[in-house]
C-alpha positions in Angstrom: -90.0 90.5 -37.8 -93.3 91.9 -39.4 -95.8 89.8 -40.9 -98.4 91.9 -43.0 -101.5 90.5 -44.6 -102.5 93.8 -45.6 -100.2 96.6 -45.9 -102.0 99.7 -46.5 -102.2 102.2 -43.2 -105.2 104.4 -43.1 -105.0 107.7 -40.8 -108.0 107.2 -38.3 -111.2 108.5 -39.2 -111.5 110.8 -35.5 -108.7 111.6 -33.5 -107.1 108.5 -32.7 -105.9 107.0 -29.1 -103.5 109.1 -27.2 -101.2 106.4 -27.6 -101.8 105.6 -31.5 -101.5 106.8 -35.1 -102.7 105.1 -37.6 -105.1 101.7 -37.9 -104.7 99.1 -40.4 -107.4 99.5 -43.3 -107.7 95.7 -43.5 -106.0 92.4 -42.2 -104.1 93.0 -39.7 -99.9 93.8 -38.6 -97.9 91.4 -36.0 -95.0 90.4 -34.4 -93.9 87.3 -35.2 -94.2 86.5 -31.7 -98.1 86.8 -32.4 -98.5 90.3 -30.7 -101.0 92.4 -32.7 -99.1 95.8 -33.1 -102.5 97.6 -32.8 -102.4 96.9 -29.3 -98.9 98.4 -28.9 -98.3 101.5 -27.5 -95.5 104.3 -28.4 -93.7 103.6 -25.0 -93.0 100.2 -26.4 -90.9 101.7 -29.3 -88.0 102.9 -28.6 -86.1 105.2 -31.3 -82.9 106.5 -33.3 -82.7 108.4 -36.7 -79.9 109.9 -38.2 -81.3 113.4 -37.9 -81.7 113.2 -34.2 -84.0 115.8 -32.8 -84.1 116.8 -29.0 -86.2 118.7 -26.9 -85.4 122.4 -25.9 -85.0 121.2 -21.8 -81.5 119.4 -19.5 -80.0 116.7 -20.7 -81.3 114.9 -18.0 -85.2 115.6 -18.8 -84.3 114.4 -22.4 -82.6 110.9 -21.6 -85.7 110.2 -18.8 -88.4 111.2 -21.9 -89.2 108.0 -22.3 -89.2 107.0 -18.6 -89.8 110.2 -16.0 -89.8 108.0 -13.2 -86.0 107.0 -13.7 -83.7 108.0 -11.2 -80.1 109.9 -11.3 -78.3 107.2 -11.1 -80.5 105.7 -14.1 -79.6 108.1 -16.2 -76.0 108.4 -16.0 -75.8 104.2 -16.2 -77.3 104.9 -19.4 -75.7 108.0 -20.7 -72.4 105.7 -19.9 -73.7 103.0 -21.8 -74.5 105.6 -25.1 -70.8 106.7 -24.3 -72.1 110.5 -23.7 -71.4 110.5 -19.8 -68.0 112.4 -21.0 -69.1 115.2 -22.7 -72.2 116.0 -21.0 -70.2 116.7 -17.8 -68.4 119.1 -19.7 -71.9 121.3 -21.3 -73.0 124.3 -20.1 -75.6 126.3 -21.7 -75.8 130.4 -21.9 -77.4 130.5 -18.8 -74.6 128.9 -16.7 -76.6 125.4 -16.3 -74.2 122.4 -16.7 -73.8 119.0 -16.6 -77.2 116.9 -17.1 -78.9 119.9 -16.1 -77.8 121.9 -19.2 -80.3 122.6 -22.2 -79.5 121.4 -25.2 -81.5 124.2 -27.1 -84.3 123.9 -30.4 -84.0 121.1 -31.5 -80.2 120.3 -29.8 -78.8 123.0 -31.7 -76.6 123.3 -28.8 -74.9 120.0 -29.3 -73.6 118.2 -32.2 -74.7 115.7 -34.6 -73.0 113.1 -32.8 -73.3 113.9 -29.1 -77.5 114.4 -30.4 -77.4 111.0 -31.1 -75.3 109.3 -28.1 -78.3 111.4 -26.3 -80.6 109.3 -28.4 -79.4 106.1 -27.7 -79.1 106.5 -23.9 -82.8 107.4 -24.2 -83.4 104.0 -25.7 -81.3 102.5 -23.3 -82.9 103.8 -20.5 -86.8 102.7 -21.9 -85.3 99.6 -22.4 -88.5 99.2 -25.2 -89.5 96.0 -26.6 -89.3 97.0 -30.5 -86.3 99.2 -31.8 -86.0 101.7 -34.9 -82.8 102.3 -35.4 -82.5 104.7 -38.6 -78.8 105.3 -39.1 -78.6 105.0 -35.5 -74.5 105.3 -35.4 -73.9 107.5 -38.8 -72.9 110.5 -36.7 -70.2 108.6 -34.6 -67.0 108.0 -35.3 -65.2 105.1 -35.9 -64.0 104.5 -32.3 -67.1 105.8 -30.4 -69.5 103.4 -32.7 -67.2 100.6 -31.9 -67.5 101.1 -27.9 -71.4 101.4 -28.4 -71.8 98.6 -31.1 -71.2 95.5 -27.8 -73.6 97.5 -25.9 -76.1 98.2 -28.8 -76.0 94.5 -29.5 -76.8 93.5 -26.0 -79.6 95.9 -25.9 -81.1 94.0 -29.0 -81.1 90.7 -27.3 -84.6 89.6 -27.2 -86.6 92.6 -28.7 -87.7 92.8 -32.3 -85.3 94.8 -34.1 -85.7 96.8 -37.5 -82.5 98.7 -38.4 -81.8 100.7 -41.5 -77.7 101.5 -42.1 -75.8 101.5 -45.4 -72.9 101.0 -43.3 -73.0 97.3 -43.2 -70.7 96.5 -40.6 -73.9 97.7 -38.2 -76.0 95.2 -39.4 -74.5 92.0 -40.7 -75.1 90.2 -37.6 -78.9 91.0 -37.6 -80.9 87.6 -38.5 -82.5 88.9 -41.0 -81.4 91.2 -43.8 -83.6 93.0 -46.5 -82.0 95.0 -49.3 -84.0 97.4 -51.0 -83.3 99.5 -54.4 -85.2 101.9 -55.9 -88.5 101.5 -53.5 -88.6 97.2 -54.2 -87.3 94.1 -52.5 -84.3 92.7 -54.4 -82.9 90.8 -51.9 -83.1 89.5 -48.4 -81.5 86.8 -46.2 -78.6 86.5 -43.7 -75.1 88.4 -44.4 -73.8 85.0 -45.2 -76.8 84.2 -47.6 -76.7 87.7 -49.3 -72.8 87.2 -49.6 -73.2 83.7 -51.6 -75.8 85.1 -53.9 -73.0 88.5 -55.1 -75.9 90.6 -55.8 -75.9 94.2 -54.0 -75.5 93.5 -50.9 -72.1 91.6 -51.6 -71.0 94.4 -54.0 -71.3 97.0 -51.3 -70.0 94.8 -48.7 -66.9 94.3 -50.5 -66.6 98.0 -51.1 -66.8 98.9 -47.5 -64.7 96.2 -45.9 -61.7 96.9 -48.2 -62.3 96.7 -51.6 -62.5 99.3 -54.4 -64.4 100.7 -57.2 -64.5 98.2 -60.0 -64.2 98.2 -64.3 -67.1 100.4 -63.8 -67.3 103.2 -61.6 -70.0 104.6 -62.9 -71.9 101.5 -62.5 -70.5 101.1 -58.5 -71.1 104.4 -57.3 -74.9 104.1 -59.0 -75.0 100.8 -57.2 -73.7 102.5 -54.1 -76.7 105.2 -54.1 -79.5 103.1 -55.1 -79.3 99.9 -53.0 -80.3 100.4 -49.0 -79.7 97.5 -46.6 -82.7 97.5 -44.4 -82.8 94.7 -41.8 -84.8 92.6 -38.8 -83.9 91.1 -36.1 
């Protein structure tokens, strides 16, 4: 949902704004709606990677990062929504602090990979940010918990500009637009149906992950496997 007439990103010269990184070195980057991102904050970006990283406070002060002012009840909505309200009521840290008041430790080393990112997502649920970065954003979950987040992940994405990067599939084939990339270049891009018609990559892998099998060549699937990464829009 990027248009880029220039690509290249130059650090700024000086310390940039408080609320920027880097400045394009020519041209210029938009939405499609016509919104120049230099004029876009971090607060309007909300978030997830695979290797989710939390800060060392509660629970509660790491859902609210993005939005301090949000109430209790705020929070909990949206740790329900992530599908974390569950465990969180069951954490207590060395210190006998529990609940949303617990501490997750450096980095959430308290917590795992998966309750991290349920954390993650009920950030970004409670910012409610125009633009989403969703990195992996469900590759810690299993099967059943991405399933219960997927409707609300989905809803979530109605109306903001989207990108998502996932090699499992399944959490992307009803973006709009779909990019394939292998080995650092463009091969493909279009929508799941269009990438399915052409049986490049993208329809390779899809047919390995919704039920098929390695083929003649498993040397050549597997290869095919590591090197090709759906990366989407929306």
């Amino acid at each position: 949902m990027f248009r880029a007439f220039e690509s290249r990103l130059d650090p700024f010269p000086e310390a940039p704004p408080p609320d920027q990184l880097f400045a394009a070195h020519r041209g210029t980057l938009a939405l499609l709606t016509g919104v120049l991102l230099g004029g876009i904050g971090r607060a309007a970006i909300g978030m997830v990677t695979q290797d989710t990283s939390l800060l060392h406070r509660s629970v509660r002060e790491d859902i609210a990062h993005g939005r301090p002012d949000a109430t209790e009840a705020e929070i909990i909505a949206a740790a329900a929504r992530a599908e974390a309200d569950g465990f969180i009521g069951t954490l207590r840290d060395p210190k006998g602090r529990a609940g949303y008041g617990a501490h997750v430790g450096e980095r959430g080393v308290g917590l795992s990979g998966g309750q991290r990112q349920r954390i993650a997502l009920a950030r970004v649920m409670l910012s409610d940010a125009p633009i989403l970065v969703l990195d992996e954003a469900t590759s810690a979950l299993d099967s059943e918990v991405e399933a219960a987040i997927q409707a609300t992940l989905y809803r979530l994405m109605e109306g903001k500009t989207v990108i998502a990067i996932a090699h499992r599939l399944s959490t992307i084939a009803a973006m709009d637009r779909l990019v394939v990339m292998d080995r650092g270049r463009i091969v493909e891009a279009g929508t799941h149906a269009q990438l399915l018609a052409t049986n490049g990559i993208y329809a390779r892998l899809w047919a390995h992950q919704s039920g098929g099998f390695l083929g003649d060549d498993p040397d050549e699937d597997v290869s095919a496997l590591a090197g090709g990464v759906p990366y989407s829009t929306t």
